[in-house]
C-alpha positions as CSV (number, residue, x, y, z in Angstrom):
1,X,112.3,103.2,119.1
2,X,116.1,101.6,118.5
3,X,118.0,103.7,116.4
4,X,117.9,100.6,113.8
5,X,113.9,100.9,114.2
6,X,114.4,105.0,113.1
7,X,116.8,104.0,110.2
8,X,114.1,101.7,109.1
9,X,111.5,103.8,109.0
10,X,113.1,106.9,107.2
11,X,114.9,104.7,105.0
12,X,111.6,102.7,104.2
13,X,109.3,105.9,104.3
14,X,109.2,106.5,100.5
15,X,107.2,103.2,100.0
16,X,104.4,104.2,102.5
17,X,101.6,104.8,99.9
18,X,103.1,101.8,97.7
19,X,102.3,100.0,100.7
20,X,99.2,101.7,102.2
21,X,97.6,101.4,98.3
22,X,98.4,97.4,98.4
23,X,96.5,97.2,101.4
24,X,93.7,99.3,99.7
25,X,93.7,96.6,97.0
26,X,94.2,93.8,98.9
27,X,90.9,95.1,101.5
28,X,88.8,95.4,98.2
29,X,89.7,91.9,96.5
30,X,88.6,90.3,99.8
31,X,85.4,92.3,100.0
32,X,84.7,91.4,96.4
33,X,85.8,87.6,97.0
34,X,83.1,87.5,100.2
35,X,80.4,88.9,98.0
36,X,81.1,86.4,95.2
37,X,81.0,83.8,97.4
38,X,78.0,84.8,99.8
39,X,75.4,82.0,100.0
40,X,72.8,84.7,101.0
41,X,73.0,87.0,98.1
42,X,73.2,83.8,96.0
43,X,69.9,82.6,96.9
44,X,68.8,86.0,96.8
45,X,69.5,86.2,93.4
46,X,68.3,82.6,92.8
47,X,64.8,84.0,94.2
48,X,64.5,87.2,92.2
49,X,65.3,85.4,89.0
50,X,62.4,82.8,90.2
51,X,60.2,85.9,90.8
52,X,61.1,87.6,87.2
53,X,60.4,84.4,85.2
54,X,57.1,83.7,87.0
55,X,56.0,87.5,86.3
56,X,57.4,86.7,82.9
57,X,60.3,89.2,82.8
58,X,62.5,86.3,82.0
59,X,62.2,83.9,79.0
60,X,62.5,80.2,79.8
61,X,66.0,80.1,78.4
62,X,67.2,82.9,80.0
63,X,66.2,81.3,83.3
64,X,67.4,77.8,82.8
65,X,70.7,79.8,82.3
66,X,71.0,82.1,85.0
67,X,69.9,79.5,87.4
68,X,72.4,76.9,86.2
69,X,75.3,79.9,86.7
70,X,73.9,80.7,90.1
71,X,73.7,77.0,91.6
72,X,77.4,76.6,90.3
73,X,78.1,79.6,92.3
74,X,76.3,78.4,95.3
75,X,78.1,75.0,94.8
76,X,81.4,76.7,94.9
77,X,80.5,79.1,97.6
78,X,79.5,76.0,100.1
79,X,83.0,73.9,98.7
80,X,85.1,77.1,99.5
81,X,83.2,76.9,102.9
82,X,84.1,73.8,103.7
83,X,87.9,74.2,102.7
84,X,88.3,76.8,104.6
85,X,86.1,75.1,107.3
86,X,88.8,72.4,107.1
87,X,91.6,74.9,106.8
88,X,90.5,76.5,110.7
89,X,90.2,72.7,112.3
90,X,93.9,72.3,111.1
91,X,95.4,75.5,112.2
92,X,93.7,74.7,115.8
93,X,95.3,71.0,116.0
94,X,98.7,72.9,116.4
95,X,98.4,74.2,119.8
């Protein structure tokens, strides 16, 4: 380590858990962004709420609702998807 490096570090060592906690938060909004968007547990859903209304847990209305939310969901899972499909196709043309 340079003696620069060293400075760096002890000058910057205060802000270690500032840091290490934004990357604890950071780490947990991605998790909660790939559940939101994950076409499995979407469908999942989708199915159980299917299986609920046919048992008659669920009232007609409350179906037609919850299904309309989850197929908006799905919807914007599979456009995300796709962007970020497109996104990866990009970042490989520069090489």
């Amino acid at each position: 380590m340079t003696v620069v490096g060293l400075f760096t570090s002890l000058v910057t060592l205060p802000l270690a858990p500032v840091r290490g906690a934004a990357w604890v938060v950071e780490q947990v909004a991605e998790e909660a962004e790939r559940q939101l968007y994950d076409e499995s547990r979407i469908r999942r859903e989708l199915l159980q709420l299917e299986l609920d209304h046919d048992a008659g847990l669920v009232s007609d209305e409350t179906y037609g609702t919850h299904a309309d939310d989850l197929l908006r969901h799905m919807a914007a899972a599979r456009e995300r998807r796709a962007e970020e499909e497109a996104t990866q196709g990009w970042e490989g043309d520069d090489g």
